[in-house]
Structures are given as C-alpha cells and as structure tokens.
Backbone as a chain_set.jsonl record, in Angstrom:
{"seq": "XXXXXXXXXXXXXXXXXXXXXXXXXXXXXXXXXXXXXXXXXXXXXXXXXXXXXXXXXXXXXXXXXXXXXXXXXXXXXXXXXXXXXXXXXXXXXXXXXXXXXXXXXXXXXXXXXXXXXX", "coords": {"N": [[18.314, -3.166, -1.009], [18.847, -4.219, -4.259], [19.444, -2.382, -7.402], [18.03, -3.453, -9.78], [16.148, -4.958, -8.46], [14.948, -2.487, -7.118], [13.943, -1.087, -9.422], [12.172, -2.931, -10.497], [10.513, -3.147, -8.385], [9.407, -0.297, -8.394], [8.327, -0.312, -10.881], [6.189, -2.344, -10.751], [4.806, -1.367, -8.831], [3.397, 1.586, -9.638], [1.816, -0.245, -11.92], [0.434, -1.888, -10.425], [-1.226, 0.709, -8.868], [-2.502, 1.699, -11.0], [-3.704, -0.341, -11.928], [-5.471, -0.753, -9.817], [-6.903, 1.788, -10.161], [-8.289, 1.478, -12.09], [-9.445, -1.232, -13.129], [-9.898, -2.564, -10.839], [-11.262, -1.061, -9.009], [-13.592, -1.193, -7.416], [-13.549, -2.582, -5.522], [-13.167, -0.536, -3.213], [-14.304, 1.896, -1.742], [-13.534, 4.391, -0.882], [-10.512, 6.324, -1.143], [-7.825, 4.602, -2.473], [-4.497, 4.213, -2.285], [-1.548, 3.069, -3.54], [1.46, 2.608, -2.109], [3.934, 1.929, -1.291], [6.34, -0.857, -2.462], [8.062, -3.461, -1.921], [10.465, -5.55, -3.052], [10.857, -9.483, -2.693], [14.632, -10.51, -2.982], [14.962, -12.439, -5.255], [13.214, -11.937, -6.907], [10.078, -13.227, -6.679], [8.293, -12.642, -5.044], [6.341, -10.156, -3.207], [5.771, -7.363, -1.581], [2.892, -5.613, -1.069], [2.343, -1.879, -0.125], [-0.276, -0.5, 0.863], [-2.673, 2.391, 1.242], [-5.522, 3.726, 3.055], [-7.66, 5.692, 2.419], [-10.661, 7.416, 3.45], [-14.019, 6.344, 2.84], [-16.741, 4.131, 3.686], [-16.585, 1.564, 4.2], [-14.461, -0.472, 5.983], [-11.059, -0.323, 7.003], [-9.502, -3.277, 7.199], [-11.818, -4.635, 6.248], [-11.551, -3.723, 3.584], [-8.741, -4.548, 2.767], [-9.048, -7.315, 3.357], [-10.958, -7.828, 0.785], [-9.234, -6.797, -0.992], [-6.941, -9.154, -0.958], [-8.249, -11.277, -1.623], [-9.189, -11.185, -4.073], [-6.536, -10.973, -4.973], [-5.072, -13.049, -6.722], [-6.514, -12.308, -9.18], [-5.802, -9.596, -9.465], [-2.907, -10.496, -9.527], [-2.386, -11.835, -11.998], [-3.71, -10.074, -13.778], [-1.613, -7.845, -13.217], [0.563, -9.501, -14.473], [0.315, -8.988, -16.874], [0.574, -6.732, -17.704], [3.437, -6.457, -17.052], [6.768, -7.121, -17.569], [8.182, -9.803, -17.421], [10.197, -12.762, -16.453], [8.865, -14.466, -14.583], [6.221, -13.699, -12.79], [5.405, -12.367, -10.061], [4.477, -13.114, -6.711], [2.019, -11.54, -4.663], [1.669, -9.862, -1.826], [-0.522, -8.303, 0.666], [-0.476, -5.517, 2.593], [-1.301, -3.421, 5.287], [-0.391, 0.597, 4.945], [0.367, 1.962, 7.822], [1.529, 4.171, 8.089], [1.054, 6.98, 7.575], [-1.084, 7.499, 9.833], [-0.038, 6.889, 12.208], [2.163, 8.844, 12.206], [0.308, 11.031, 12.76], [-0.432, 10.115, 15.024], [1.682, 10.683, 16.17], [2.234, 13.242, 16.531], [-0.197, 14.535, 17.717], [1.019, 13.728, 20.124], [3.328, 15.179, 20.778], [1.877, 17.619, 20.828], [0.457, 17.794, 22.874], [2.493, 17.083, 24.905], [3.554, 19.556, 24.445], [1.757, 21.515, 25.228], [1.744, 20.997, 27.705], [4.196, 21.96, 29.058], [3.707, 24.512, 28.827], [4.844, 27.479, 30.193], [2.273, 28.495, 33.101], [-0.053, 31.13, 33.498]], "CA": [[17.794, -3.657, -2.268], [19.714, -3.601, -5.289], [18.79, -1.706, -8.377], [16.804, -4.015, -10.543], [14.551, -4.705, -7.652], [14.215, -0.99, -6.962], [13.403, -0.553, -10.723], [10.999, -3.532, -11.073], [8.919, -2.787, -7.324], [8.79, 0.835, -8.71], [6.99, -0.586, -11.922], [5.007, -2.962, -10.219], [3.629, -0.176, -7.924], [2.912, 1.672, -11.185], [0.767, -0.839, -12.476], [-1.282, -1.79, -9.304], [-1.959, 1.857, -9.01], [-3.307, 2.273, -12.425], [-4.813, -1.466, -11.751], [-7.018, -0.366, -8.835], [-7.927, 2.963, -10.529], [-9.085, 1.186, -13.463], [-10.356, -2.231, -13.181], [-10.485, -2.813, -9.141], [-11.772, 0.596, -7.942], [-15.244, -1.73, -6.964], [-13.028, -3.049, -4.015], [-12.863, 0.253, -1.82], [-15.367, 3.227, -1.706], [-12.15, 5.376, -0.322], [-9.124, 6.52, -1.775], [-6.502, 3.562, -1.952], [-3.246, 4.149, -2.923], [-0.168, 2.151, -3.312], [2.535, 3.976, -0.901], [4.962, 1.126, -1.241], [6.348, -1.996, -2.916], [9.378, -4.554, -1.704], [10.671, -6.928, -3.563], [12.41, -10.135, -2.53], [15.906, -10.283, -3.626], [14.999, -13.395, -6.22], [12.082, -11.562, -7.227], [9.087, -13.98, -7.315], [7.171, -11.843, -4.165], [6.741, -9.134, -3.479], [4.86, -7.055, -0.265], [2.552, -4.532, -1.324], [1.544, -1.573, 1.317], [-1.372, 0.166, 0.458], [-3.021, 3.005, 2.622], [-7.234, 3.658, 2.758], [-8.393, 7.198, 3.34], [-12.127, 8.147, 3.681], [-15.092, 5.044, 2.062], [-17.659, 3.541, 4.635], [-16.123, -0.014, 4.531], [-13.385, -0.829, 7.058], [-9.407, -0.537, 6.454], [-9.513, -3.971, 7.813], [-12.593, -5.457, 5.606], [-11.238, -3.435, 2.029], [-7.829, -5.671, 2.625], [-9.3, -8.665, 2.982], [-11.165, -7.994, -0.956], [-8.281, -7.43, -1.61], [-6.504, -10.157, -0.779], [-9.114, -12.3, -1.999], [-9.111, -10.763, -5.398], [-5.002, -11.492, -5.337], [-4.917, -13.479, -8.195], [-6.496, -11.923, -10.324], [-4.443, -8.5, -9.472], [-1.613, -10.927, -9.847], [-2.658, -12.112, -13.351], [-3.555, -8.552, -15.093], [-0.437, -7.013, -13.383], [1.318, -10.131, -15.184], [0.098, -9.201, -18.483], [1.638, -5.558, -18.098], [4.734, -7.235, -16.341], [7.865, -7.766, -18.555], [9.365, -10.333, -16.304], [9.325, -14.395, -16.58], [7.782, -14.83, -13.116], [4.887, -12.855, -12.485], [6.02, -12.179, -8.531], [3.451, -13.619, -5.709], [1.839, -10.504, -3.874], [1.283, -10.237, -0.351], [-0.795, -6.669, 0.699], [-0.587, -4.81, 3.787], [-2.44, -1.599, 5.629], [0.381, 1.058, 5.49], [-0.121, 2.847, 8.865], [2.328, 5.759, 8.877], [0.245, 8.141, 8.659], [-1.742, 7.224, 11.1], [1.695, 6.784, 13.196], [2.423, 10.17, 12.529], [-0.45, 11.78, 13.22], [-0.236, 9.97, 16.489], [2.923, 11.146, 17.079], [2.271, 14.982, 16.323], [-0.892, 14.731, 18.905], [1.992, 13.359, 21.434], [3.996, 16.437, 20.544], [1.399, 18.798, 20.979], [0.314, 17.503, 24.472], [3.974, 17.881, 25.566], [4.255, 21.475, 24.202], [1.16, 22.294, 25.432], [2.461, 20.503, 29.817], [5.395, 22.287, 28.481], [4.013, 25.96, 28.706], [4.507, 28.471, 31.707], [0.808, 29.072, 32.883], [-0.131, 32.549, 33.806]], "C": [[18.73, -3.242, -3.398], [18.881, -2.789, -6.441], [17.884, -2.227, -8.97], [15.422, -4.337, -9.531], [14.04, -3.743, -7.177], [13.519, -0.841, -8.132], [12.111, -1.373, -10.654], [10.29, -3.44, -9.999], [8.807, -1.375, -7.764], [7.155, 0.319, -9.97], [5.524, -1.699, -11.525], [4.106, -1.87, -9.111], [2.97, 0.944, -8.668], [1.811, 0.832, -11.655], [-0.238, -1.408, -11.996], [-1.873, -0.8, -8.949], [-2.84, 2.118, -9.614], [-4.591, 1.122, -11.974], [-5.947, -1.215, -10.627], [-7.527, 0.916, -9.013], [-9.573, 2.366, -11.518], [-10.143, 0.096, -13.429], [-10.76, -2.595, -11.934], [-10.417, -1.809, -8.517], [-13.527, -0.715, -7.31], [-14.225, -2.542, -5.452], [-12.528, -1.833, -2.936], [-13.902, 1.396, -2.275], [-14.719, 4.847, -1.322], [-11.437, 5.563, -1.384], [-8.071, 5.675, -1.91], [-5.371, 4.062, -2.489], [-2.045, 2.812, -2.218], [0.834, 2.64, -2.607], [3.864, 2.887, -1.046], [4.938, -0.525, -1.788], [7.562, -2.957, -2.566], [9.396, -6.097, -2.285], [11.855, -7.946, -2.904], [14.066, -9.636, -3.495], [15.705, -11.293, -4.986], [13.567, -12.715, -7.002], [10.396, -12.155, -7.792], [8.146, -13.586, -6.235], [7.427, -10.888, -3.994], [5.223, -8.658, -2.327], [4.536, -5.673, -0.788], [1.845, -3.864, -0.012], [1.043, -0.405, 0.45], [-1.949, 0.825, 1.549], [-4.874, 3.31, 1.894], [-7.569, 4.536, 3.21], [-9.798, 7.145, 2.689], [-12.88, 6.445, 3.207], [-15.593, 4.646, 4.119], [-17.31, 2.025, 4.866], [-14.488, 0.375, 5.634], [-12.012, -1.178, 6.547], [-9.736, -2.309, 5.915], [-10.105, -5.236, 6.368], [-12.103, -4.648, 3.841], [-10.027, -4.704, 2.167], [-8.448, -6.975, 2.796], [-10.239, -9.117, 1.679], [-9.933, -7.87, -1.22], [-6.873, -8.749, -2.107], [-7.398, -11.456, -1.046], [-9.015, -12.46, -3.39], [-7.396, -10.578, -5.705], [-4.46, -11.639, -6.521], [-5.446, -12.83, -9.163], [-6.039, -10.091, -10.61], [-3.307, -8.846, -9.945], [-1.716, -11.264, -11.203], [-2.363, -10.883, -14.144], [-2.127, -7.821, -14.447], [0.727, -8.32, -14.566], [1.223, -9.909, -16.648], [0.998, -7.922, -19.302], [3.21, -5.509, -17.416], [5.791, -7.744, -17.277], [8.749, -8.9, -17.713], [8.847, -11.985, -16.438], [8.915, -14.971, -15.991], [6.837, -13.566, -12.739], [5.188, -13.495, -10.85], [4.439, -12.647, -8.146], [3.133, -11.934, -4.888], [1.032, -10.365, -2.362], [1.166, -8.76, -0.011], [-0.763, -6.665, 1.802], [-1.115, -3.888, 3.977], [-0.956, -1.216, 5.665], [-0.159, 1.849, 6.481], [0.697, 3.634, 8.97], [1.61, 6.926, 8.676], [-0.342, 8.246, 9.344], [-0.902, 7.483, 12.547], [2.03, 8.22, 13.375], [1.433, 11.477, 12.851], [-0.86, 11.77, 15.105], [0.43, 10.524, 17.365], [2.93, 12.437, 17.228], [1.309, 15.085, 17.526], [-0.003, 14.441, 20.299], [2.808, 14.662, 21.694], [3.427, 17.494, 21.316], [0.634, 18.755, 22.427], [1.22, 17.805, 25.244], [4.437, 19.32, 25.605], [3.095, 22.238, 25.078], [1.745, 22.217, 27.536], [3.366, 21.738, 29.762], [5.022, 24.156, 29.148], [3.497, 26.543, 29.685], [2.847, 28.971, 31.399], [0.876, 30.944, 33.612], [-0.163, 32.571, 35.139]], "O": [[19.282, -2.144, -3.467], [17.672, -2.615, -6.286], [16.781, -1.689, -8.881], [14.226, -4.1, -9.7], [12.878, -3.766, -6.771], [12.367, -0.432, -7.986], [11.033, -0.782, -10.723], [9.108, -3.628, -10.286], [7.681, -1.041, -7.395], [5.931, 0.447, -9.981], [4.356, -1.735, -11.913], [2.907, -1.834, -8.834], [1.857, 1.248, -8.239], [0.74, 1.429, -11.762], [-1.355, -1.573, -12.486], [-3.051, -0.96, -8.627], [-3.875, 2.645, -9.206], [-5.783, 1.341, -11.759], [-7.136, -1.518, -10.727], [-8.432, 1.327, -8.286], [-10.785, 2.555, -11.623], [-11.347, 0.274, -13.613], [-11.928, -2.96, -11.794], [-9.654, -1.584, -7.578], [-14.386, -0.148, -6.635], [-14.815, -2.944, -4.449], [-11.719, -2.04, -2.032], [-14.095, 1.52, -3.485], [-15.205, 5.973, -1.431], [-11.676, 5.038, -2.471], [-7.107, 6.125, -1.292], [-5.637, 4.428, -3.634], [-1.839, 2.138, -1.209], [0.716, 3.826, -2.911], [4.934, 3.438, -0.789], [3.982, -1.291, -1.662], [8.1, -3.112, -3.663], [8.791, -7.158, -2.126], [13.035, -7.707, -2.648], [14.355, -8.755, -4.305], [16.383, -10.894, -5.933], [13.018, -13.485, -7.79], [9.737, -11.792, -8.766], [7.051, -14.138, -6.345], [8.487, -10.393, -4.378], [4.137, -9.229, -2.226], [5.354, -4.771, -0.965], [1.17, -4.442, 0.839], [1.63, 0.342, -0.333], [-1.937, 0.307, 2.666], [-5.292, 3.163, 0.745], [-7.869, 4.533, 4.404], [-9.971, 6.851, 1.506], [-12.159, 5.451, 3.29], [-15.043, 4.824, 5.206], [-17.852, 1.403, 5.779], [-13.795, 1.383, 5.774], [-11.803, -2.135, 5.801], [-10.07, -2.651, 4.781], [-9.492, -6.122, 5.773], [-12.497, -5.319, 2.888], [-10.337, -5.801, 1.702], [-8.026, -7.773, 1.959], [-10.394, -10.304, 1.394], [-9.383, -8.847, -1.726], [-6.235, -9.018, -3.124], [-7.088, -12.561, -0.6], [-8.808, -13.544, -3.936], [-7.082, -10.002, -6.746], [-3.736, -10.914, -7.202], [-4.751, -12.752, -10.176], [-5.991, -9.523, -11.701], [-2.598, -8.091, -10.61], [-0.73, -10.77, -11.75], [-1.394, -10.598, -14.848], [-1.497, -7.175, -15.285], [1.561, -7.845, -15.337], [1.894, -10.503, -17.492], [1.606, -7.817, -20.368], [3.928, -4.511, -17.376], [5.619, -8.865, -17.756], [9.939, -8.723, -17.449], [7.695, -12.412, -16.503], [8.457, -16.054, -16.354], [7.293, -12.476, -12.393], [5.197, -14.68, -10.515], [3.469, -12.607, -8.902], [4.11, -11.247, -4.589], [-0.077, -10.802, -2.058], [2.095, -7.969, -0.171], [-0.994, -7.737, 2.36], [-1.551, -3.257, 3.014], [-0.139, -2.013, 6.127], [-1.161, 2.495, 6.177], [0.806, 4.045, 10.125], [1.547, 7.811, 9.529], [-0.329, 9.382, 9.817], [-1.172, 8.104, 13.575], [2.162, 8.747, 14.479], [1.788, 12.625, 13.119], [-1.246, 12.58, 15.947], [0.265, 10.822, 18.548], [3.665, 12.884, 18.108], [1.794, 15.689, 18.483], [-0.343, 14.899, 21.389], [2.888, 15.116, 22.835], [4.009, 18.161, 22.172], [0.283, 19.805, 22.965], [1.079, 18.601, 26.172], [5.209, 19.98, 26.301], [3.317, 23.339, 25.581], [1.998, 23.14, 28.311], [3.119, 22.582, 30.624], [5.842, 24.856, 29.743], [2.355, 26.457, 30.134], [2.292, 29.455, 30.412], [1.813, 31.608, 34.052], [-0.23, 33.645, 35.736]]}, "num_chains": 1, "name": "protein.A"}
C-alpha cells in the first residue's frame, strides 16, 4: 500500500471506531472494535475487519446488522471523510485471535506429549 492509502484507511478506521461507539453501539451487545482497514489502491473501497468479544448475539448475526446498516455507516463516515468519493465498505469477522489462541492450545498440547513422564 502506498502512503496516502495507509494515511486515509488509518482515518477511516478512526472514524468507524468512534462511529460504532457513538451512534451504532445498538448493533452489538459486545465489544466491537475495528482491528483493521485496507484500502484499494484507487480508493473508492475499502475492507473493514472488525473483531466481537463477549454480547449474547452471534459474531455471525452482529455482521450481518452490520452489513445491513452499511450505508448508512457509509454516509456519516462520509460526512467526517475529507475525500471526493466516500469509499464503498465491505466488513469482515477478524479471526486472529481466535487463530492464535488456537494455535497456543496446539503449543501447549505438544509441550505438554513433549515432557519426560516420571
């Protein structure tokens, strides 16, 4: 990625942060955060990955409010958006921690095969 699209997916992950503290916290009962943002190279999309700790609704079923409620994420981030295309946003589950928690229980199974028994 070159610089300006590092600079402008930093600020766009910035302002969907704030945006689902502030006005779309009623779409998760959890913790969401933003963990990551990629922008095309022409910058008119842009792949947001969002992760979902703790709430009683389902990874699964929070992304699909959100992805419903798109547009109008894509709108109010356009309003705090200095840019003359207000980018298309396309969300994802990030799963690395999940991944790595997987992978540490893999670890610790091996260390444990691993150790002379008495």
């Amino acid at each position: 990625m070159s610089i300006r699209t590092e600079r402008v997916a930093g600020e766009i992950q910035k302002i969907l942060s704030n945006l689902f503290q502030r006005d779309f916290s009623h779409l998760t009962d959890g913790l969401l955060t933003v963990t990551g943002v990629r922008m095309s190279p022409d910058l008119r999309s842009a792949r947001v990955y969002i992760s979902i700790i703790g709430g009683k609704k389902g990874n699964e079923n929070v992304l699909q409010n959100i992805k419903t409620e798109a547009p109008r994420v894509r709108s109010a981030m356009g309003r705090s958006l200095r840019l003359r295309h207000t980018p298309e946003l396309f969300f994802y589950l990030d799963d690395t921690q999940e991944e790595v928690s997987r992978i540490e229980e893999l670890f610790k199974k091996i260390h444990e095969q691993e150790k002379p028994g008495p």
